[in-house]
C-alpha positions as CSV (number, residue, x, y, z in Angstrom):
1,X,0.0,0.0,0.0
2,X,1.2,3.4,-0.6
3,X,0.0,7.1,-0.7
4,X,0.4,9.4,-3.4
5,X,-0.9,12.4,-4.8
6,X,-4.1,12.5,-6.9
7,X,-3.8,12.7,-10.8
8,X,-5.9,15.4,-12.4
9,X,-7.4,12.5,-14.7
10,X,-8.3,10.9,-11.3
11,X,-11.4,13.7,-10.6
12,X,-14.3,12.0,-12.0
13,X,-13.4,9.0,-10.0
14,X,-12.7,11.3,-7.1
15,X,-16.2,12.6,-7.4
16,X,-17.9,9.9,-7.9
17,X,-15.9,9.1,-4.2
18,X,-16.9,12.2,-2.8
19,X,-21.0,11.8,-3.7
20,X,-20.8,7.9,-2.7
21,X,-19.9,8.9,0.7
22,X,-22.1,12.3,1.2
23,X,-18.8,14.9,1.6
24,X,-19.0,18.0,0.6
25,X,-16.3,20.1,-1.5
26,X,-17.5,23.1,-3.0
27,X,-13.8,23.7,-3.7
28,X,-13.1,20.6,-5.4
29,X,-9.4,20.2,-6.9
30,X,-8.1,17.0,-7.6
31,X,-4.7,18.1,-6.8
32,X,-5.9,18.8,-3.1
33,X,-6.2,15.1,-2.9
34,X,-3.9,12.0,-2.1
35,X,-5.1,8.5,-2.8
36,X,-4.2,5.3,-1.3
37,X,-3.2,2.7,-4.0
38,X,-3.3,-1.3,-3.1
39,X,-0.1,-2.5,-4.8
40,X,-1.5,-5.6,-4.6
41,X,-4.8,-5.3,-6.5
42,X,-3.3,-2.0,-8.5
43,X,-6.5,-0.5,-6.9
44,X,-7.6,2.9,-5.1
45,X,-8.9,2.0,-1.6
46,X,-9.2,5.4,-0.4
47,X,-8.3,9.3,-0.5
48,X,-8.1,12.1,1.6
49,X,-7.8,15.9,1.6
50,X,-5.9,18.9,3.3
51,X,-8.1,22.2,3.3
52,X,-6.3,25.5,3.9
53,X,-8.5,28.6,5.2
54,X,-6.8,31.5,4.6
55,X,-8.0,34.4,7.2
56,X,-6.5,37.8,8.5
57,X,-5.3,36.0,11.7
58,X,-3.6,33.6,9.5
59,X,-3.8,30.0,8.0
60,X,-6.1,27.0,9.3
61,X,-5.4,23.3,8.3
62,X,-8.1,21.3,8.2
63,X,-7.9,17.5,7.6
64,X,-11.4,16.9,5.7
65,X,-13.1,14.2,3.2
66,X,-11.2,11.0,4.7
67,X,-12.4,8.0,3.2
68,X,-11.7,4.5,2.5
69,X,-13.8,2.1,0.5
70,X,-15.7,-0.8,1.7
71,X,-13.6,-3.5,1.0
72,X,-10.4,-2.1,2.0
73,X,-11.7,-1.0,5.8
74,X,-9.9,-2.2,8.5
75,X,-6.6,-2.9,7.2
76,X,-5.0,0.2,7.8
77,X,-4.8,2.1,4.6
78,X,-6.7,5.0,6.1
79,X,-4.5,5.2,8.8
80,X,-2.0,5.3,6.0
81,X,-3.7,8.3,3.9
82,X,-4.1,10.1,7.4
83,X,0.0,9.7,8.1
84,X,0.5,11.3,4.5
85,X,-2.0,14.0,5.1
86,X,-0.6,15.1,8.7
87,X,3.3,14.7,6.8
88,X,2.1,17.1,4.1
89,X,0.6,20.0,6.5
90,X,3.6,19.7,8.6
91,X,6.3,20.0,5.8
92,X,3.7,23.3,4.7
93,X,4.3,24.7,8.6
94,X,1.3,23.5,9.7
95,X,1.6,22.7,13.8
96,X,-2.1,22.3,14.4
97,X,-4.9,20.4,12.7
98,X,-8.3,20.5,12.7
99,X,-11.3,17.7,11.6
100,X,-14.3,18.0,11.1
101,X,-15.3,14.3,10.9
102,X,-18.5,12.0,11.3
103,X,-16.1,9.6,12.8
104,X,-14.3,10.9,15.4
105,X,-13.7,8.0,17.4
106,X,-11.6,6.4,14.8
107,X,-9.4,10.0,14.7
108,X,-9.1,9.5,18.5
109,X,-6.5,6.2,18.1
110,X,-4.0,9.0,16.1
111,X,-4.1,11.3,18.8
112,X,-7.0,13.5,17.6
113,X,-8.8,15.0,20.8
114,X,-12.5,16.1,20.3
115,X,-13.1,20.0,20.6
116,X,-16.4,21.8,21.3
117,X,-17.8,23.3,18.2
118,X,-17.6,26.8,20.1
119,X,-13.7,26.3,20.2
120,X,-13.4,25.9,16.3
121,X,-11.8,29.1,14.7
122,X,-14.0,31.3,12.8
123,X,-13.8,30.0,9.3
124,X,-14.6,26.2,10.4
125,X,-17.8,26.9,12.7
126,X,-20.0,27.1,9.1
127,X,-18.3,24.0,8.1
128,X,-18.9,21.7,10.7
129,X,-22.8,23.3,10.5
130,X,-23.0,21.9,7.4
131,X,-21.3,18.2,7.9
132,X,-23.3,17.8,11.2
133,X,-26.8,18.3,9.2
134,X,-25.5,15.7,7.0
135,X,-23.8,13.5,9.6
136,X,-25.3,13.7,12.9
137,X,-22.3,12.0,14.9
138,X,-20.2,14.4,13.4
139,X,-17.7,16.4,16.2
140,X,-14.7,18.6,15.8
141,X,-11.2,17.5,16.6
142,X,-7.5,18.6,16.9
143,X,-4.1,17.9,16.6
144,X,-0.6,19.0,17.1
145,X,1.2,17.4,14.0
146,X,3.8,16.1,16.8
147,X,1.5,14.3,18.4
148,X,0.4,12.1,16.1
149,X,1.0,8.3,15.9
150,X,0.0,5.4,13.9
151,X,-1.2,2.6,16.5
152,X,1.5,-0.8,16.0
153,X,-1.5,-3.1,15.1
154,X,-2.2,-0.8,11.6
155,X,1.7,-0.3,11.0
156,X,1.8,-4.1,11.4
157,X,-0.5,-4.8,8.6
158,X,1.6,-3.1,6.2
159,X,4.9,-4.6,7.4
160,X,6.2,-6.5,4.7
161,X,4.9,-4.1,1.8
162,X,6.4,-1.0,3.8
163,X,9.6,-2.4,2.1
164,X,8.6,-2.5,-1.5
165,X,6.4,1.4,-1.0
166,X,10.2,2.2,-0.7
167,X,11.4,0.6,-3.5
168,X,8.7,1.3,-6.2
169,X,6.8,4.7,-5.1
170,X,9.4,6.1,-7.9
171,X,8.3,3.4,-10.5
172,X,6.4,4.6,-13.5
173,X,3.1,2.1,-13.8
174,X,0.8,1.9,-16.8
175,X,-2.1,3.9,-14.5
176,X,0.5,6.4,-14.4
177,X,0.3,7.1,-18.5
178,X,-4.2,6.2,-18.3
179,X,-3.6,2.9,-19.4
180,X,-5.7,0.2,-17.4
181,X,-3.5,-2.7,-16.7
182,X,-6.6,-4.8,-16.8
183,X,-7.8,-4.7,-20.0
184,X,-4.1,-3.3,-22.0
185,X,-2.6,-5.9,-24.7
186,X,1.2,-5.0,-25.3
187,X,2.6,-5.0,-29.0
188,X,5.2,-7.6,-28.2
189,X,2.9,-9.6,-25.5
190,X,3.7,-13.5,-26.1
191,X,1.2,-14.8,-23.7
């Protein structure tokens, strides 16, 4: 499994994604997004998104539209597209991070801790509005980038394929050029 960044070909899949699981993105950019792939399968299992609001006091980072698919839940890869997410916003300068999630619980085993809606900075109270009307158990949570961790049982998973991310993440693949490997024939293909 690894984590990249999404491919602007990759948007109508995204927001097909995005509909599927009832998010919201009025500023939709595909290039906001990182996708977890499946090596595996060659599949997308899931995709994530860092929001920047931009405000006279400064910039907030949110961590928003996490999802994984069905078939790929509880194996770790969102904890995987979370790890990238809170990486990115820290190499942008980004100490603290806010989420406005309908499963906060599951941001609690990374170190999120659940806010009151009242302590949300101005441009995020609106937001979270909006997501609780569409997911009731919605809350509001926080992190300092330094705090979070990845629990040992969801590194585990990935433990022998934490080797090859290494080794491939550079590799070109046929997805890569919009060629599905699936259904592709190759002009010098013997088989």
């Amino acid at each position: 499994m690894y984590v990249r960044d999404a491919k602007n070909r990759e948007e109508v899949w995204l927001l097909d994604r995005l509909e599927e699981f009832h998010f919201e993105d009025s500023a939709f950019r595909s290039r906001d997004y990182v996708l977890g792939i499946d090596q595996r399968r060659g599949e997308k299992t899931g995709f994530g998104r860092l929001r920047i609001h931009r405000t006279e006091a400064g910039e907030i980072c949110e961590v928003s539209n996490l999802g994984v698919l069905e078939e790929f839940r509880g194996d770790g890869f969102g904890a995987h597209i979370l790890e990238q997410l809170v990486e990115n916003a820290s190499e942008e300068g980004f100490q603290e991070l806010y989420a406005l999630s309908p499963a906060p619980d599951y941001l609690e085993q990374f170190g999120f801790e659940r806010i009151e809606p009242a302590a949300l900075p101005d441009p995020l109270k609106p937001r979270f509005e909006d997501i609780k009307s569409r997911h009731p158990d919605a809350a509001p949570s926080r992190i300092d980038s330094d705090t979070f961790t990845v629990p040992r049982r969801l590194r585990r998973r990935f433990g022998e394929e934490e080797e090859e991310e290494t080794e491939s993440e550079g590799d070109e693949q046929a997805e890569d050029f919009g060629i599905d490997p699936k259904t592709a024939t190759y002009k010098y293909d013997v088989n």
